[in-house]
N, C-alpha and C positions, 0 to 999 in steps of 0.2 A: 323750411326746406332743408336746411343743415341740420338740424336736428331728426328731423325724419332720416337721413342719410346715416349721421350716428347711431342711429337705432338699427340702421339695416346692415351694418358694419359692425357692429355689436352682436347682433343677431347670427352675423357669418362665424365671428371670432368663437361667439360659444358655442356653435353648431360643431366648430375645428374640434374644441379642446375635451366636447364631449365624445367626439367618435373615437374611439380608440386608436384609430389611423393616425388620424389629425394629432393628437394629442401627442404620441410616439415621436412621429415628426417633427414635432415642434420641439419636443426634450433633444431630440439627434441636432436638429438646427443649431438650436443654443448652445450645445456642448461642442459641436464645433467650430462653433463663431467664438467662444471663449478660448478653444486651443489657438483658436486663428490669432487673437492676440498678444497669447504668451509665447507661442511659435507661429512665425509667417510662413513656414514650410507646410502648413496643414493644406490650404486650398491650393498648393502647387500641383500641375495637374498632371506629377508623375508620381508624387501621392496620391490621386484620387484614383487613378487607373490600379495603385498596386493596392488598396484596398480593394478593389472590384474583383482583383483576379485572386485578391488571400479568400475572396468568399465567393466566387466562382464553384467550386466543388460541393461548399457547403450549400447555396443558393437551389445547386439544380436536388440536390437531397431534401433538401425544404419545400419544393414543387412536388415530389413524390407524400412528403407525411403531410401535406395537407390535403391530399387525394384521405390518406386514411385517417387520419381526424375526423373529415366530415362524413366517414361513414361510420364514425363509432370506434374508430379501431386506433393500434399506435404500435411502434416497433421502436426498440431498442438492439436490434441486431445488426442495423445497417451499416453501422460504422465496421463490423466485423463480413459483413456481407461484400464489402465495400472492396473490403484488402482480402481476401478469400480473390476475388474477382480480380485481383492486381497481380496476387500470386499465382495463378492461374494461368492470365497472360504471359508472364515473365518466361513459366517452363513451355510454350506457346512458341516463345520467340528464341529459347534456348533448343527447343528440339526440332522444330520448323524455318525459325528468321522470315515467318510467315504472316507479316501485320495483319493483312484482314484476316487472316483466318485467328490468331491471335485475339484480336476485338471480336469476334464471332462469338468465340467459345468463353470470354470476359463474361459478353453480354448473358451467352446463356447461363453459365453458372450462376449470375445472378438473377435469373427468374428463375431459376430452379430454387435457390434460396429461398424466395418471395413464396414458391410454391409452396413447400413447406410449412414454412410460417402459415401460411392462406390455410391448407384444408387441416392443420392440427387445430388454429382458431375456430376454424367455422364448426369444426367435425366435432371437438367437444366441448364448446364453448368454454373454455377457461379464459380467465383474464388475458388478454395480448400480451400487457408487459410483462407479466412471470415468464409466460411459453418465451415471447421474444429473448429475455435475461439468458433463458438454458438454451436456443438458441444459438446466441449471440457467443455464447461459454463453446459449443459445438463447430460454428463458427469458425472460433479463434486456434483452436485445436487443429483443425484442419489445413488451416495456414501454416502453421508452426508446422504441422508433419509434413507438410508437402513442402517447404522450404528450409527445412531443417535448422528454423529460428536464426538462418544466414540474410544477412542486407544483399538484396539482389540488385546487380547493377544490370540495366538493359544497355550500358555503354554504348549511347547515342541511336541503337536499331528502333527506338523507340519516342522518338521526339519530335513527331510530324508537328503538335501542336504548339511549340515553342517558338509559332511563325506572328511575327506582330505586323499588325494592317499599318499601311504607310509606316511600317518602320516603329508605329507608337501602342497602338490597340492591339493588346495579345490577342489571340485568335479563340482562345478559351471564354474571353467577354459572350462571344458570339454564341459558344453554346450553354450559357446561361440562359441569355434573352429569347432564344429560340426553343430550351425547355420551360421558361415560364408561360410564354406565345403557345405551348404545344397544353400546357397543364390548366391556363386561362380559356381557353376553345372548349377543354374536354368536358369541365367542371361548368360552364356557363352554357353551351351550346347543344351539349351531345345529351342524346336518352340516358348512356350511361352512368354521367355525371349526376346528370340530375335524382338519378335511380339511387347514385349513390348519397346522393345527399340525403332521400328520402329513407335512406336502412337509417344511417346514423342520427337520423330527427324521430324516428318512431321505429323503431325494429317490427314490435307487434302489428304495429299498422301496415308498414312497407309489407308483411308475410300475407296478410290477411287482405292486402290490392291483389294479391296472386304474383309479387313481385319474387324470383328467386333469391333470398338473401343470402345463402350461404356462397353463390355465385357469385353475387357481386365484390363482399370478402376478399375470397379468393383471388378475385379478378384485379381486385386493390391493391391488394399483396404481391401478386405477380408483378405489376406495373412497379411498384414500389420497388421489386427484384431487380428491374430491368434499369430502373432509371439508377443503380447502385452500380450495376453492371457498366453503364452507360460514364457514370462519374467516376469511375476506377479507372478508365481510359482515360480521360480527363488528368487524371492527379495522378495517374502513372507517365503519360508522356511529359507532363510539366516539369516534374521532378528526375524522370531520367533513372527510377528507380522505387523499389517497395519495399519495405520489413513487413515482419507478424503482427505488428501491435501499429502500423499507420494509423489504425482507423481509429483510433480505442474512442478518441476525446469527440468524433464526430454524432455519435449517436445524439446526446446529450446537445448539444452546440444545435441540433438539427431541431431537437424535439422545442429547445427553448425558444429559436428563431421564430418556430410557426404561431409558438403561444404567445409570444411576446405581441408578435402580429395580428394578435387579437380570435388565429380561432381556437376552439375552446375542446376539452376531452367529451363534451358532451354528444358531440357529435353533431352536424347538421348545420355547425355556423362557424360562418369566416368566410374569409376571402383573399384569395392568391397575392392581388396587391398589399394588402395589410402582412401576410407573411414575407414577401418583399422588402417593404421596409423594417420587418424585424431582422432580414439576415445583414441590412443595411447596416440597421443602428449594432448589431454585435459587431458587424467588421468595423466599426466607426469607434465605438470602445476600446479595442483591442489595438488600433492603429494610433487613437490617442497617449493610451496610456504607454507607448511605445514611443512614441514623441516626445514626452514630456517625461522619458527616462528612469520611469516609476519600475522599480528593486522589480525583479520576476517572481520572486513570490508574493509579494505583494499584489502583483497584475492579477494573481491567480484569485487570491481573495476576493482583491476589490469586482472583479467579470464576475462572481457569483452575487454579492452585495446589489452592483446595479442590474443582473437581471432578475434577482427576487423582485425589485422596484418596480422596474420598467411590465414586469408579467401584472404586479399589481394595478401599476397605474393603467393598464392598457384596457385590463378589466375590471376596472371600479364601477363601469356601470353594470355588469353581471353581478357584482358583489352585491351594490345598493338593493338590484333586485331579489336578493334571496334574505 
C-alpha cells in the first residue's frame, strides 16, 4: 500500500517537472525559498504585493502576445505602442483635463497601432518581427515629435489608479486579473480564439476550412493594439507621468514572459496560465536580485543569463522532440 502510494506521488512529481508549467514553478519556488533564507524580507507581504504591481503592466501585455503567438504571429513594437498611447494621453489631459476622453483616445491610438501592424503582416506576408522592429522605430519617432523628447508630468490630473483596496491591494492588481480572466475566456471559450489558434497550428489548413486568416491576423493585432492602449493607462496613472523611451525595455520582457511560460513561435500552443507564471518568475527575479543588492549591471546580465535558462528549461520537451 505504501509503496503503491510512492509510486503515485512519484508519478505526480514527474508529471510536475515535465510540463513546462510545473517545472518553471518549481525553479520560481526554489529561488525564492532560497531568497527567503538569506533575506526574511522576501515573503513579507508588502513584497509580494510590490512585485505584482512591478508586473502588473507587464502581465496584462503578456495576455495580448499570447493571443498572437498562438496564431503564428509576434510584435516587438508594443513597448513603443505602449508610450505612443501615454503620450497621447498626456496632450489629452494638457489640452482637455478630459480623463475619459483622454483614456478614450489612449485606447484608440492603440488599435490603430495594432491596425497597422495587422494589415501590413497579413497584406504582405513578411516576417512580424522585421515589419514590428520598423514599426516600433515609427513608433518611437512619433512620441518623441509629439512630446518633444520632454518628461511629461500629468501633476496628479492623472492618478485615478494609485487607489489601494483596504489601504493594501493597489487597484492596478485588479486589472491584471481581469485582463488575464478576459484573455483565458477568449482563447478557451470563444470561435475566435479557437480560430485563432487554428491559423497559427496550420495556416494552409486554417485557409482551406474557409477560415479567413488574414482577418483573424489583423483582429490579433488590433487586440493586441488595444490591450497596449489599455496598459498605457495603467503605467501612466501609476507613475503620474510618461517620457519617449518608457517603453523601450517592455517589448522584450513581454515577448520572453510568454516564452518562458512555455508557448512557443510556432504558433498554436501554450497556454494563458503558463504565460502567467512566466511574467511571475521575471518579476520574482528581478525583485530578488534587488534584495539581495546584486551591482545594476550586473542585474542586467545575470535577467538575460536566467531567462536564456528558464526559456530552455520550460521547452526541453519541444527540444527532445525535434
Amino acid at each position: 500500500m505504501a509503496e503503491a502510494r510512492l509510486q503515485k506521488a512519484g508519478k505526480r512529481v514527474s508529471g510536475i517537472v515535465k510540463d513546462p508549467r510545473g517545472l518553471l514553478f518549481l525553479i520560481m519556488v526554489a529561488i525564492s525559498l532560497i531568497t527567503q533564507c538569506i533575506n526574511p524580507r522576501f515573503f513579507r507581504i508588502t513584497n509580494i504585493i510590490s512585485i505584482l504591481q512591478q508586473v502588473s503592466v507587464m502581465g496584462m501585455m503578456t495576455m495580448g502576445m499570447v493571443l498572437l503567438l498562438l496564431t503564428g504571429l509576434s510584435d516587438l513594437s508594443i513597448g513603443m505602442s505602449m508610450t505612443l498611447c501615454g503620450v497621447c494621453i498626456s496632450q489629452m489631459i494638457s489640452a482637455f483635463d478630459n480623463v475619459p476622453l483622454a483614456i478614450l483616445v489612449g485606447v484608440t491610438v492603440g488599435a490603430l497601432c495594432g491596425l497597422l501592424n495587422g494589415v501590413i503582416v497579413a497584406k504582405t506576408r513578411c516576417l512580424p518581427l522585421i515589419v514590428t522592429i520598423g514599426t516600433s522605430n515609427f513608433f518611437a519617432g512619433l512620441a518623441l515629435v509629439i512630446s518633444q523628447g520632454r518628461f511629461l508630468n500629468f501633476r496628479g490630473k492623472f492618478n485615478f489608479l494609485r487607489t489601494r483596496i483596504f489601504g493594501v491591494i493597489p487597484l492596478t492588481l485588479f486589472f491584471m486579473l481581469a485582463m488575464v480572466l478576459i484573455m483565458a475566456f477568449i482563447v478557451r471559450r470563444t470561435r475566435f480564439g479557437r480560430r485563432c489558434v487554428t491559423v497559427g497550428s496550420n495556416e494552409n489548413a486554417a485557409y482551406l476550412a474557409g477560415i479567413n486568416v488574414d482577418f483573424y491576423k489583423i483582429m490579433a493585432y488590433v487586440i493586441m493594439g488595444i490591450i497596449c492602449g489599455i496598459s498605457s493607462v495603467v503605467f501612466v496613472s501609476r507613475l503620474d507621468s510618461i517620457v519617449a523611451d518608457a517603453g523601450s525595455s517592455y517589448s522584450l520582457n513581454v515577448l520572453s514572459a510568454a516564452i518562458i511560460g512555455g508557448v512557443t513561435f510556432e504558433g498554436g500552443r501554450g497556454t494563458i496560465l503558463g504565460a502567467v507564471i512566466g511574467v511571475l518568475f521575471i518579476g520574482v527575479i528581478s525583485n530578488v536580485m534587488t534584495i539581495l543588492n546584486i551591482n545594476t549591471y550586473w542585474q542586467t546580465a545575470l535577467e538575460g543569463v536566467v531567462v536564456v535558462v528558464a526559456v530552455i528549461a520550460s521547452n526541453y520537451s519541444n527540444i527532445k522532440r525535434r
